[in-house]
Backbone as JSON Lines, residues from 0, in Angstrom:
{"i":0,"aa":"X","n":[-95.99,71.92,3.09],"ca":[-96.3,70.51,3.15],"c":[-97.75,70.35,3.6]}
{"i":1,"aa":"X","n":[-98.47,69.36,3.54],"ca":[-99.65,69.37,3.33],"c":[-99.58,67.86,4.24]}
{"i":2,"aa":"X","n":[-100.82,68.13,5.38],"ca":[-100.9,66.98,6.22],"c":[-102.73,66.7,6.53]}
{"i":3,"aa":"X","n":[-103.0,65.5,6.2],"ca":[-104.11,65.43,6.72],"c":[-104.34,65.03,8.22]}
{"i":4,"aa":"X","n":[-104.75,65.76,9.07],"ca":[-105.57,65.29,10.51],"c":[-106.84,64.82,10.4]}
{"i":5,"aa":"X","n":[-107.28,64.56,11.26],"ca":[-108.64,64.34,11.85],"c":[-109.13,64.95,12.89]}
{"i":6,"aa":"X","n":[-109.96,65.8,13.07],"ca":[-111.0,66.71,14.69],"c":[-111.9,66.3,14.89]}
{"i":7,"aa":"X","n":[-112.52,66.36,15.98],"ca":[-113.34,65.98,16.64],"c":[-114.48,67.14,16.04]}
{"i":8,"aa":"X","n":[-115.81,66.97,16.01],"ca":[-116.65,67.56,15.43],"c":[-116.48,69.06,16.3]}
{"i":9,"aa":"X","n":[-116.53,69.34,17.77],"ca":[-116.35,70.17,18.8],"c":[-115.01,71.13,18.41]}
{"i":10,"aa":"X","n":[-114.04,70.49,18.08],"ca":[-113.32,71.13,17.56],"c":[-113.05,72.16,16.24]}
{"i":11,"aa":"X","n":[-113.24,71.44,15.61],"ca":[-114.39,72.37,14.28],"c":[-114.82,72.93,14.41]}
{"i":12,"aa":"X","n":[-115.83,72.65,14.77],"ca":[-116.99,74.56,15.29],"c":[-115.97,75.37,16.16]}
{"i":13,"aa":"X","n":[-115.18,74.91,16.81],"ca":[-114.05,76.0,17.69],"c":[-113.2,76.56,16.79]}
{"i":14,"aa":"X","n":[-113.32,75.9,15.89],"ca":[-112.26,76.58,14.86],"c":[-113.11,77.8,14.24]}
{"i":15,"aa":"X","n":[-114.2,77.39,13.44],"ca":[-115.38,78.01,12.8],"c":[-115.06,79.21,13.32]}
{"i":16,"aa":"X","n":[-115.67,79.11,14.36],"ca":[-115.86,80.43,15.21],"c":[-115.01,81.53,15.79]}
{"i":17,"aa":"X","n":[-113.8,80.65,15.86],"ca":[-112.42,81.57,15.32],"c":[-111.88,82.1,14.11]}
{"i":18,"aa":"X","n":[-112.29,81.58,13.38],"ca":[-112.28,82.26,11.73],"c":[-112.89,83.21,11.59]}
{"i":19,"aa":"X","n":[-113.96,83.11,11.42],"ca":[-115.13,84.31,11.36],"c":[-114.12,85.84,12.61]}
{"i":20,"aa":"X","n":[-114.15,85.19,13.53],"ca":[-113.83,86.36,14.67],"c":[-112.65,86.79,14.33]}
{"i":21,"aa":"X","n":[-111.68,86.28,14.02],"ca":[-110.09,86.67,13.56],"c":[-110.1,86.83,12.21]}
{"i":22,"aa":"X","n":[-111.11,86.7,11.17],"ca":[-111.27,86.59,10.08],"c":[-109.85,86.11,9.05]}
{"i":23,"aa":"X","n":[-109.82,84.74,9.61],"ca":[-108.6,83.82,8.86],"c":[-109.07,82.78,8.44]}
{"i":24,"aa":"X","n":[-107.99,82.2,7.84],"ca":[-108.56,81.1,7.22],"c":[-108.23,79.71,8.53]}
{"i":25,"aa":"X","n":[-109.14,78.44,8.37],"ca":[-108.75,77.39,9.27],"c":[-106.88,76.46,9.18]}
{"i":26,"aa":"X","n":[-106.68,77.25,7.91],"ca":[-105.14,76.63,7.84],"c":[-104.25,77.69,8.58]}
{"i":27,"aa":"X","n":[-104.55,79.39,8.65],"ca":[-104.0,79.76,9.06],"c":[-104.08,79.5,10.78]}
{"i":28,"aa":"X","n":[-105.31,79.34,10.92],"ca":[-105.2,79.35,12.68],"c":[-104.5,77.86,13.1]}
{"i":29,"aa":"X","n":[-104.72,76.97,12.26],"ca":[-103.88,75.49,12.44],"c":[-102.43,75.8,12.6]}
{"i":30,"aa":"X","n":[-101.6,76.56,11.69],"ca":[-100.35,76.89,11.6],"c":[-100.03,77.61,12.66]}
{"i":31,"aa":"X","n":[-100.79,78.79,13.2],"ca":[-100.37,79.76,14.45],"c":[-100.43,78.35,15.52]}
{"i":32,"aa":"X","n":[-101.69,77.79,15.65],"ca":[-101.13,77.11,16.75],"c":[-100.33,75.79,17.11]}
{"i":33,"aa":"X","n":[-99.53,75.32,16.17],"ca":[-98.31,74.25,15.94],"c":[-97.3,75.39,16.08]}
{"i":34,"aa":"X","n":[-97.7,76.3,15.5],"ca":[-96.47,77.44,15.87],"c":[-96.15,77.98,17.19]}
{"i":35,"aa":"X","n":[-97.13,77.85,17.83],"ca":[-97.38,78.34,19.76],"c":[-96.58,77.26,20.12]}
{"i":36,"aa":"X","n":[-97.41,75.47,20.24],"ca":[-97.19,74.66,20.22],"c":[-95.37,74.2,20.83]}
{"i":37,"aa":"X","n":[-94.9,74.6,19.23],"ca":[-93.43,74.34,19.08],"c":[-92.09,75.25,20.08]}
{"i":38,"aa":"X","n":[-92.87,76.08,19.8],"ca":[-92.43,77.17,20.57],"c":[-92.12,76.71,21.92]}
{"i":39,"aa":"X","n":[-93.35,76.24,22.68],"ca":[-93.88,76.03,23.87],"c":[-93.14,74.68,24.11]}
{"i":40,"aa":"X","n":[-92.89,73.7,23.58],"ca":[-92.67,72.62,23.79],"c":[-91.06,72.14,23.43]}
{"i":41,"aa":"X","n":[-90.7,72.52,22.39],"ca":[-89.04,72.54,22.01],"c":[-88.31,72.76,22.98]}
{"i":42,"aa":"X","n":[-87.2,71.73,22.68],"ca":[-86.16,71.58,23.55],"c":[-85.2,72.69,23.14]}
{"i":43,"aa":"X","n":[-84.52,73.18,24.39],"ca":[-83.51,74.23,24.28],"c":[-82.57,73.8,23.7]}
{"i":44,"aa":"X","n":[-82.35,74.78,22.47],"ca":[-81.32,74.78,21.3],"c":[-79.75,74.19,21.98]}
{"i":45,"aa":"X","n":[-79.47,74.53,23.19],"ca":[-78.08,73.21,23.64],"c":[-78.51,72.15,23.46]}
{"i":46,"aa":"X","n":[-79.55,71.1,23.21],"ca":[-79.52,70.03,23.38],"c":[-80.2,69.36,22.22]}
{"i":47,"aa":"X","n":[-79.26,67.9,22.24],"ca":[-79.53,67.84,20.78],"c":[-79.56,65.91,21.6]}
{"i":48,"aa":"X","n":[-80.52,65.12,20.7],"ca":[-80.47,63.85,20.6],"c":[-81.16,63.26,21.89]}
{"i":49,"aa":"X","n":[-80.45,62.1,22.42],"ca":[-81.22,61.37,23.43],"c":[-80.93,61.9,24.73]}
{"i":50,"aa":"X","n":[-79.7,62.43,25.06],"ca":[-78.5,62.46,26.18],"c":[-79.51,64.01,26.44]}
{"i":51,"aa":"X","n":[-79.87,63.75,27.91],"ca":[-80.37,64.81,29.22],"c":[-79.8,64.09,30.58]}
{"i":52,"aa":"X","n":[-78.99,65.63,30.7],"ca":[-78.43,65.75,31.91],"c":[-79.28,65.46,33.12]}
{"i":53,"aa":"X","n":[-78.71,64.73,34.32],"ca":[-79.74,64.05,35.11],"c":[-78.77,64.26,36.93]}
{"i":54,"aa":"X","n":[-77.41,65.43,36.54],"ca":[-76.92,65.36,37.65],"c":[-76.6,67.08,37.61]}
{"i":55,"aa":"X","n":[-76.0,66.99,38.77],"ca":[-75.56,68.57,38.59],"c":[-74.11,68.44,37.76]}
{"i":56,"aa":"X","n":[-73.35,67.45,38.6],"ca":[-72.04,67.67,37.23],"c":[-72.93,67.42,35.96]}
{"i":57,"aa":"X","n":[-73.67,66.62,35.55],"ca":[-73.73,66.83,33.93],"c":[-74.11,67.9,33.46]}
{"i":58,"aa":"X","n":[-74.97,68.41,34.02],"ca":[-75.54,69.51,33.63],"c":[-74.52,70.89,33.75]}
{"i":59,"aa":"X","n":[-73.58,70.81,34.15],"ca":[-72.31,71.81,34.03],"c":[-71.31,71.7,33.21]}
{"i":60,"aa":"X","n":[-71.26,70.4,32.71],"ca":[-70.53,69.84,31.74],"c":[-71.02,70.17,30.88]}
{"i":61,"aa":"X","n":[-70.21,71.16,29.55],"ca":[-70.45,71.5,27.88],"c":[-70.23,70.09,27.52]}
{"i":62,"aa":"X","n":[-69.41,69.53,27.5],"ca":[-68.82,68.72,26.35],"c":[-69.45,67.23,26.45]}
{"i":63,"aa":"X","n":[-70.09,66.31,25.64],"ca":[-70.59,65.08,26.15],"c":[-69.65,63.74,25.98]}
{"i":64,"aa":"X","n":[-68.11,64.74,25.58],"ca":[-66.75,63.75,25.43],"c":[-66.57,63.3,27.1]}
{"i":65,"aa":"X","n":[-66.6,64.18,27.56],"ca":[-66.1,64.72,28.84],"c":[-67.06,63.54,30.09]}
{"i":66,"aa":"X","n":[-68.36,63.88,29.74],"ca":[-69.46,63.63,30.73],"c":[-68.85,61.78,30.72]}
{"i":67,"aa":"X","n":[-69.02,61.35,29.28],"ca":[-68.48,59.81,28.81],"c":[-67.45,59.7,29.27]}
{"i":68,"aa":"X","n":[-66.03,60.68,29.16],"ca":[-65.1,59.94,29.89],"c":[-65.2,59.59,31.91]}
{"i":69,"aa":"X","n":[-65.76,60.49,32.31],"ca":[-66.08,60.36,33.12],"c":[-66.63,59.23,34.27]}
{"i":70,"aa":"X","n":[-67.94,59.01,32.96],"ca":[-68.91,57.61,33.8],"c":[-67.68,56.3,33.19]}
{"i":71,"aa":"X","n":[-66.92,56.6,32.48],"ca":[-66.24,55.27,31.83],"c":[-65.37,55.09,32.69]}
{"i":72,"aa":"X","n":[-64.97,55.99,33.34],"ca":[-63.68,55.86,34.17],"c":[-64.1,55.01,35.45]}
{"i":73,"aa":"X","n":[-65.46,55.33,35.55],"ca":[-66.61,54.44,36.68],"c":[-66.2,52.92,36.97]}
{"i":74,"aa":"X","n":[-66.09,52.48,35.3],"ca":[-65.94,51.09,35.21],"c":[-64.68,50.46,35.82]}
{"i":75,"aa":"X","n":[-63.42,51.13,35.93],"ca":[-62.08,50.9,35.99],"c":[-62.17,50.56,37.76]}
{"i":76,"aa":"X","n":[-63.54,50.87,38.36],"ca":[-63.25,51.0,40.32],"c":[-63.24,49.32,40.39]}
């Protein structure tokens, strides 16, 4: 897939000058580092959507049937 950005002129020449030295191309060093990036930043493969655990029971709790029945049962006091 093909994305256009925009850099800052400073950035460019940082790139430049990593090309030449690693002798790659500027798409490849763009890709390694979204690839660091993702790596670095991705959420751990258990967790999926909006729902982060914010207690110690939740966070021991697998199931997010469970965590819901739980706080629902809250409502019934």
């Amino acid at each position: 897939m093909r994305t256009i950005i925009d850099l800052p002129d400073c950035q460019i020449e940082a790139l430049r000058l990593i090309e030449v030295r690693k002798n790659v191309s500027r798409a490849e060093l763009v890709r390694q580092a979204i690839a660091q990036y993702v790596v670095q930043y991705a959420e751990s493969p258990d967790a999926f959507g909006a729902w982060k655990a914010k207690t110690p029971a939740q966070k021991k709790a697998k199931d997010g049937v469970t965590i819901q029945r739980k706080l629902r049962a809250e409502w019934d006091r």
